[in-house]
C-alpha angles and dihedrals in degrees: 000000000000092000086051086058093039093056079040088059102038088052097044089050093047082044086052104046088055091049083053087051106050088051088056099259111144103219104221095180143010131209088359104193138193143159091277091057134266138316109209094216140002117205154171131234110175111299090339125099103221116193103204112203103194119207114193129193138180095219125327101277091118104044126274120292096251097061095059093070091102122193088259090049090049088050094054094042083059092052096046089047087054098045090051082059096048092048097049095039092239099129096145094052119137099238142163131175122244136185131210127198129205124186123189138201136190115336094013094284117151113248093177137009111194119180115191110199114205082017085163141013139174123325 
C-alpha cells in the first residue's frame, strides 16, 4: 500500500512539473529536502520563486486533493519556504506557495489538473 502511494505521488508530481511547464514555469528543483521535510517542486515564474506542494489522488473517495492541505500542512509549506531562502541566501526573493492538484482515474490517466496560484500564505 505505501509503495502504491509513494509510485501515486511520484507520478502526480512528474505529472505535475510538465503541467508547470507547459504553462512557462522554469523547475529549478525537485524533491528539495531539508531538515524541516520536502518541498515537491521548486519554480520559477518570471521573476517570481513558486514552491508547489502536489497533491495526487486516485477518484475523489477520499476527498480532492486540495482539501487535504491542512493548516498544519500550510504551516509547515511556509517553514520550509523560508528555510530554502535561507539556504540559498535569497532572502529578498520575490515568492508564493502554490499548489497543484492532480487527480487520476483508471489506468493512471489524469482525469483533472488544477493549479492554485497564491494556495497559502502567510498564517
Amino acid at each position: 500500500m505505501a509503495s502504491s502511494r509513494k509510485a501515486t505521488g511520484a507520478l502526480g508530481e512528474k505529472l505535475a512539473a510538465q503541467y508547470l511547464r507547459q504553462q512557462g514555469y522554469e523547475i529549478v528543483a525537485n524533491n528539495w529536502r531539508c531538515a524541516t521535510g520536502e518541498v515537491d517542486i521548486i519554480a520559477r515564474d518570471g521573476g517570481t520563486l513558486v514552491f508547489v506542494e502536489v497533491r495526487t489522488r486516485h477518484g475523489a473517495r477520499h476527498g480532492s486533493p486540495e482539501e487535504s492541505i491542512t493548516p498544519r500542512k500550510q504551516k509547515k509549506l511556509i517553514e520550509l519556504a523560508y528555510e530554502y531562502l535561507a539556504a540559498m541566501a535569497s532572502p529578498a526573493a520575490d515568492w508564493r506557495i502554490d499548489v497543484v492538484a492532480v487527480v487520476l482515474g483508471r489506468g493512471n490517466s489524469v482525469t483533472r489538473i488544477t493549479h492554485i496560484p497564491f494556495a497559502v500564505g502567510e498564517l
